[in-house]
C-alpha positions in Angstrom: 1.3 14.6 -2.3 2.5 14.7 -5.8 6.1 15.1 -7.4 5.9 18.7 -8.1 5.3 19.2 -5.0 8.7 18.2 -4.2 10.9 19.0 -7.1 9.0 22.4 -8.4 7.9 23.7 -5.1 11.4 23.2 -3.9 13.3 24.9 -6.8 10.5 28.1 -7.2 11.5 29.0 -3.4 14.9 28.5 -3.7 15.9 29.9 -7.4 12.7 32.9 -7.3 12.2 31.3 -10.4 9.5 29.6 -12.1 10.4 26.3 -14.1 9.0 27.2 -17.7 12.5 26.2 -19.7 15.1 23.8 -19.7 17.3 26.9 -18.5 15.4 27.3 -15.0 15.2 24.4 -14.6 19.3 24.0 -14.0 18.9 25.7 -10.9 18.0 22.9 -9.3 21.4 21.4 -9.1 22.0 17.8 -8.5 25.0 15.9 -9.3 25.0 13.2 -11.9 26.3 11.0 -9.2 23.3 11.4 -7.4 21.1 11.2 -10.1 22.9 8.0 -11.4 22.2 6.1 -7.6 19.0 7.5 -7.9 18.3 5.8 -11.3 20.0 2.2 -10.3 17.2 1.9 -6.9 14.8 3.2 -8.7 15.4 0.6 -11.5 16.2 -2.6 -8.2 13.1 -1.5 -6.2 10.5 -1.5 -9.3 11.7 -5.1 -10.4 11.2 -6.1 -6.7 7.8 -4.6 -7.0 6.3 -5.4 -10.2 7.1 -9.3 -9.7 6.7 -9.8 -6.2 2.8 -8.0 -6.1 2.5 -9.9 -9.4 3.0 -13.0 -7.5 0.9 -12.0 -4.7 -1.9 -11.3 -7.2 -1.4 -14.5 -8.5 -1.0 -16.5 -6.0 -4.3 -14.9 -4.5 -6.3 -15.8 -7.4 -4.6 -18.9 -8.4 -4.7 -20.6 -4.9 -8.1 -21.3 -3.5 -6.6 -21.7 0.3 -5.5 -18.5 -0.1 -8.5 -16.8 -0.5 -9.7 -15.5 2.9 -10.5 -11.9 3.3 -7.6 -11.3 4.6 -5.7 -12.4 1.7 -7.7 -10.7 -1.0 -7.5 -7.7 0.3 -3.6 -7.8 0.6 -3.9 -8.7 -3.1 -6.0 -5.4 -3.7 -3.2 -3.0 -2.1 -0.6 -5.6 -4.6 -2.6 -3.8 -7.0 -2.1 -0.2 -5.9 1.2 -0.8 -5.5 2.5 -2.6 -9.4 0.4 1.1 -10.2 2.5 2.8 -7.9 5.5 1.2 -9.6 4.4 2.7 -13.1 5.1 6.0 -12.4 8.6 5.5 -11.2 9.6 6.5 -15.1 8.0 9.7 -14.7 9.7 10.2 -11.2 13.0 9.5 -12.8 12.5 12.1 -15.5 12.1 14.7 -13.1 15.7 14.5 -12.1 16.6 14.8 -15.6 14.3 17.0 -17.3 11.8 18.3 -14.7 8.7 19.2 -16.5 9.4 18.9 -19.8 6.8 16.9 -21.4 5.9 16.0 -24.9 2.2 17.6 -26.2 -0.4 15.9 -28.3 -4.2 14.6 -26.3 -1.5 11.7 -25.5 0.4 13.5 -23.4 -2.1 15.7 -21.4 -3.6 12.5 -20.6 -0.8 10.4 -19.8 0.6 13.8 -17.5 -2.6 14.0 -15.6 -2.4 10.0 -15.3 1.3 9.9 -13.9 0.2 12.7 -11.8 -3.1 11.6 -10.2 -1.3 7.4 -9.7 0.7 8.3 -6.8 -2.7 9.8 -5.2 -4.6 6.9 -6.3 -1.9 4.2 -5.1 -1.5 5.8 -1.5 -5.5 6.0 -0.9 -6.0 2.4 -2.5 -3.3 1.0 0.6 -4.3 2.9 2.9 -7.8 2.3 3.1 -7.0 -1.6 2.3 -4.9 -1.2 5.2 -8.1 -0.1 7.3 -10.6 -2.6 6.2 -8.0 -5.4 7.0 -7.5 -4.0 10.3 -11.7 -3.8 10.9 -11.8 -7.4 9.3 -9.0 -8.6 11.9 -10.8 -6.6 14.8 -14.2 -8.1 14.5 -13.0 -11.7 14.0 -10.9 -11.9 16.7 -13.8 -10.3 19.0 -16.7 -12.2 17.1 -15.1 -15.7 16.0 -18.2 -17.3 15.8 -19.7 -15.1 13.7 -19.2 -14.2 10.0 -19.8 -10.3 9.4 -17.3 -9.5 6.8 -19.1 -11.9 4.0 -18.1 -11.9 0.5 -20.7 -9.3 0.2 -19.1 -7.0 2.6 -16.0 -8.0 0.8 -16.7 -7.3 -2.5 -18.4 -3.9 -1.7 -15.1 -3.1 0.5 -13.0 -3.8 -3.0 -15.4 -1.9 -4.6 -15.4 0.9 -1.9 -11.5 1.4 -1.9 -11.1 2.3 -5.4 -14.1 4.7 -5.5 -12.6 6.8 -2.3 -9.3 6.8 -4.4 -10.5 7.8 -7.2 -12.1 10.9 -5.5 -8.9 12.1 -4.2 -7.4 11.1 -7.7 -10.0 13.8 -10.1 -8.9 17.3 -8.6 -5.1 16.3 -9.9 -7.0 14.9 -12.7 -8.9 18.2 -13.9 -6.0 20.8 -12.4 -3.0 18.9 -13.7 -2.4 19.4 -18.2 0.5 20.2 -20.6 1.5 23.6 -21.4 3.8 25.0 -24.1 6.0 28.0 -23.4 7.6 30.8 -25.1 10.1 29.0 -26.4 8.0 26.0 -28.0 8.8 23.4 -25.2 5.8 21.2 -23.7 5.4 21.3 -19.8 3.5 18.8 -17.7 2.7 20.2 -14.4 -0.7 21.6 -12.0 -1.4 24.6 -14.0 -5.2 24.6 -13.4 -5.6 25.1 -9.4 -8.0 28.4 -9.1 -5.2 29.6 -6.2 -2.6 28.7 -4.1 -4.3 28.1 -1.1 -6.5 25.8 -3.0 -3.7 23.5 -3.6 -2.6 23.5 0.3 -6.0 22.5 1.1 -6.4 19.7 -1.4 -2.7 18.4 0.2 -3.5 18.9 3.8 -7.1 17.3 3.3 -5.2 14.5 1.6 -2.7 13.8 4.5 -5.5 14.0 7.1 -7.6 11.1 5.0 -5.2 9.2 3.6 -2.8 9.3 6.0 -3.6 10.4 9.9 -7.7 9.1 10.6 -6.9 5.6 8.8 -3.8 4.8 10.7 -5.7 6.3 14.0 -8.1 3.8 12.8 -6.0 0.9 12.4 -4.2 1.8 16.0 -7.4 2.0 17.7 -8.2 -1.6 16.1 -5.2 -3.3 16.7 -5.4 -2.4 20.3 -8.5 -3.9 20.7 -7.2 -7.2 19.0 -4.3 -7.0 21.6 -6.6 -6.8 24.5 -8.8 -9.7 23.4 -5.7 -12.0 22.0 -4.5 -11.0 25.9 -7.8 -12.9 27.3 -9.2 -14.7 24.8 -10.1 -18.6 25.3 -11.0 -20.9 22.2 -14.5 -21.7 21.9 -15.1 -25.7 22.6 -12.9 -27.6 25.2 -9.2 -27.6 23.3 -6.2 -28.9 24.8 -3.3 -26.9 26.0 -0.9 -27.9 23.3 -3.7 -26.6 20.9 -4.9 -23.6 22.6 -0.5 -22.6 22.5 -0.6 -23.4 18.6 -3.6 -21.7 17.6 -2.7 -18.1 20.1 1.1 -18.5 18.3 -0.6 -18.7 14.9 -3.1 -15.8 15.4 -0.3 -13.7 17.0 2.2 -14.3 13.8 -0.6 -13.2 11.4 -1.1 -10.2 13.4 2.1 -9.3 13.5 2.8 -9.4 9.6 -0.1 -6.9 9.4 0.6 -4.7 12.3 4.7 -4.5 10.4 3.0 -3.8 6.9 1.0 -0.9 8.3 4.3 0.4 10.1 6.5 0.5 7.2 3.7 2.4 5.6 3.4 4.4 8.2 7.0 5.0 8.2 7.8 4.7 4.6 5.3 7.8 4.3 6.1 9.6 7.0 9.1 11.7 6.0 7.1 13.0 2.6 3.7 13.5 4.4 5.7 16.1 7.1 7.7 17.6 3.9 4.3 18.2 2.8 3.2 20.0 5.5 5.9 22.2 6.5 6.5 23.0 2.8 2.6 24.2 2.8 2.6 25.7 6.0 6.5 26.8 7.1 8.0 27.5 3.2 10.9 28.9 5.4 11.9 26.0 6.4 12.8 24.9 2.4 16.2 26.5 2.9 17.0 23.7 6.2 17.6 20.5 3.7 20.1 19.8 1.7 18.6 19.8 -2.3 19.4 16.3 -2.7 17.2 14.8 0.8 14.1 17.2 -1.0 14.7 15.0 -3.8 14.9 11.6 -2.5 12.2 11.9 -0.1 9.3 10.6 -2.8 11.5 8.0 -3.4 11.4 6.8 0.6 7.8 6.5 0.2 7.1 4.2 -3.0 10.2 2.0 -1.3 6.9 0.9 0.7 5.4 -0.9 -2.7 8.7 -3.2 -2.9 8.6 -4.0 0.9 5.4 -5.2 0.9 5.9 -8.2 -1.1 9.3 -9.5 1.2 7.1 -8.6 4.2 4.5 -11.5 3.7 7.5 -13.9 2.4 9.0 -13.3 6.1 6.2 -13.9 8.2 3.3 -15.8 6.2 3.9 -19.4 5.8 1.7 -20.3 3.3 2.8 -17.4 1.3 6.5 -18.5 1.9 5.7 -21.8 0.6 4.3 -20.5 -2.2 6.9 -18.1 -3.5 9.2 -20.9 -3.4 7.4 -23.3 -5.5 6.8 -20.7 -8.2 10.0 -19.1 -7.9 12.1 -22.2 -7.3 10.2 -24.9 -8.5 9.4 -26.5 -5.0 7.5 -28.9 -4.9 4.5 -28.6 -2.0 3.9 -31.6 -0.1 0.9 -30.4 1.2 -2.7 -30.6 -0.5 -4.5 -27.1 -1.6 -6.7 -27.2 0.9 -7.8 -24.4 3.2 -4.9 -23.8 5.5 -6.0 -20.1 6.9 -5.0 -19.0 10.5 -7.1 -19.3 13.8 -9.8 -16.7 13.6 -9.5 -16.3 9.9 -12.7 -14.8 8.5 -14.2 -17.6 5.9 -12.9 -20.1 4.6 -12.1 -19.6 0.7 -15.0 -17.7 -1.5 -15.1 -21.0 -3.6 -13.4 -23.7 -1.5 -15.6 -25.9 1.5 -14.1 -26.5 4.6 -12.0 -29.8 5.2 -14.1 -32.5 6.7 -13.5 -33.0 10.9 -12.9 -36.6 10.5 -9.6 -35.6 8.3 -8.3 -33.2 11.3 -5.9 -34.2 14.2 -6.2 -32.1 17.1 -2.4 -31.2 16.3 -3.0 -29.3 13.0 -6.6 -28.6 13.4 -5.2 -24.7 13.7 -4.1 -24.6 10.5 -7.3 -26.1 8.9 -10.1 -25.0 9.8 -11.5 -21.2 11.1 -12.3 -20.5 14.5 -15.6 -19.9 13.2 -16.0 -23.3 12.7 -15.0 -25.2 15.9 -17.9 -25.1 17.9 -19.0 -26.3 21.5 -17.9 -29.9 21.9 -16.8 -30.4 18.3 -20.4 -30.3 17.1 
């Protein structure tokens, strides 16, 4: 799941040529129109990126209602993704120079960083992704009891950037600089012990990274459906409540069921590449050059998405793009304003006193974990 895998795989079984010079690599023709669209979304979707997870981080930390699980995971994968986002430079310089790289420590280290990112980024979401999906699962089923504490948070934060990481060090350690014959630097996975070691390190990444978590997160989501089909509010609520508070819950589910399908489907054309690249090279000659070279670039368009996905169907993030963005002014206090069944309240913020609450917006106030039997 790396560049090369793309761009160097794909011009080795098409040329019979290895890429060791400037002059192989102009067998893998693409036309400077191509290249130039290329450049212009790659430069549009890394701005979109790069400020709107920046927001998302920010508002995160800077908004104490904001801070339910829920939330702060979301502003973990914003993380993954602005590192996603960095390697779009080295991305674009395939098109122009393949593997020509520059040598010095610097530039082993920042190869095997641009080449181990991608990895890194794509675990980091994906496994956000899950834990959300878990977190989602066991409040709806449990809302009156809190399981994912900050504990359990923190260790799950913790937890996502460790199992990254591990799928991150194999590109680390087989991925350096080179220099050829002719006294040019190449950055590229020299160091893999043999082929077939490199289609197991790919096809163990998909299955991890890519088809257990969202098996995970389907199996989850269906059990949220099926209880969100039957569920009843604890305590005695009012039908105009018990329609607000369903409507809420459903609207939250649904932003996080989309952001884990445009993952899903953002992905989904590279991570079948993958494999039939690894396991049907025949197939190589079937697409047209310039598809094999876009198809990375279908997959990071996930990190830019992301951001105008919780603009469209979060409120309370809505509201607070457009006071940063657009200097709009919030009429409503920073208090918590999480959704029914939301996992805590705030890791630093108390709940709103009851006496405050009118059974009209008492959904967008206070967890379900907190209304209890007869209001007490």
């Amino acid at each position: 799941m790396d560049i090369e895998g793309i761009f160097f795989n794909t011009t080795t079984l098409t040329t019979g040529q290895n890429l060791t010079s400037n002059a192989s690599a102009a067998g893998f023709a693409l036309s400077p129109g191509f290249i130039t669209a290329v450049t212009v979304y790659a430069v549009v979707i890394f701005i979109v990126a790069v400020i709107g997870n920046s927001l998302v981080i920010y508002i995160v930390s800077a908004r104490e209602y904001m801070r339910n699980s829920t939330n702060i995971l979301i502003a973990n994968m914003a993380i993954a993704d602005i590192l996603m986002a960095c390697i779009f430079p080295y991305m674009l310089k395939w098109l122009y120079v393949m593997s020509l790289w520059f040598g010095t420590f610097m530039g082993t280290a920042l190869c095997k960083f641009f080449h181990s990112a991608q990895v890194l980024s794509i675990a980091c979401s994906v496994i956000n992704l899950v834990f959300i999906s878990l977190d989602r699962c066991i409040v709806i089923w449990f809302p009156l009891r809190r399981i994912f504490t900050n504990k359990v948070l923190k260790a799950s934060l913790v937890a996502s950037w460790i199992y990254s990481l591990a799928f991150a060090m194999p590109l680390i350690v087989m991925t350096t600089t080179r220099r050829d014959a002719e006294g040019s630097y190449h950055c590229r996975e020299f160091n893999w012990p043999t082929p077939r070691a490199k289609i197991d390190y790919t096809t163990a990444f998909t299955i991890c990274s890519y088809i257990v978590p969202l098996v995970i997160i389907t199996i989850a989501y269906i059990l949220i459906a099926v209880k969100l089909w039957k569920r009843e509010l604890p305590g005695h609520q009012t039908l105009e409540y018990q329609k607000k508070a369903h409507e809420t819950t459903k609207k939250a589910i649904t932003m996080l069921v989309t952001v884990v399908a445009v993952f899903a489907l953002c992905w989904l054309p590279l991570q079948a590449r993958e494999f039939m690249l690894n396991y049907f090279p025949e197939t190589i000659s079937l697409f047209p050059i310039e598809l094999e070279a876009f198809l990375p670039w279908i997959g990071v368009l996930n990190s830019a998405i992301n951001p105008c996905l919780y603009v469209i169907f979060s409120e309370n993030f809505r509201r607070e793009f457009g006071r940063i963005l657009c200097c709009v002014k919030s009429n409503r206090p920073d208090a918590y304003l999480g959704i029914p069944a939301s996992r805590a309240t705030p890791m630093t913020t108390p709940v709103l006193s009851r006496r405050h609450l009118s059974a009209t917006n008492v959904h967008e106030t206070v967890p379900l974990r907190h209304l209890t039997v007869n209001g007490k």
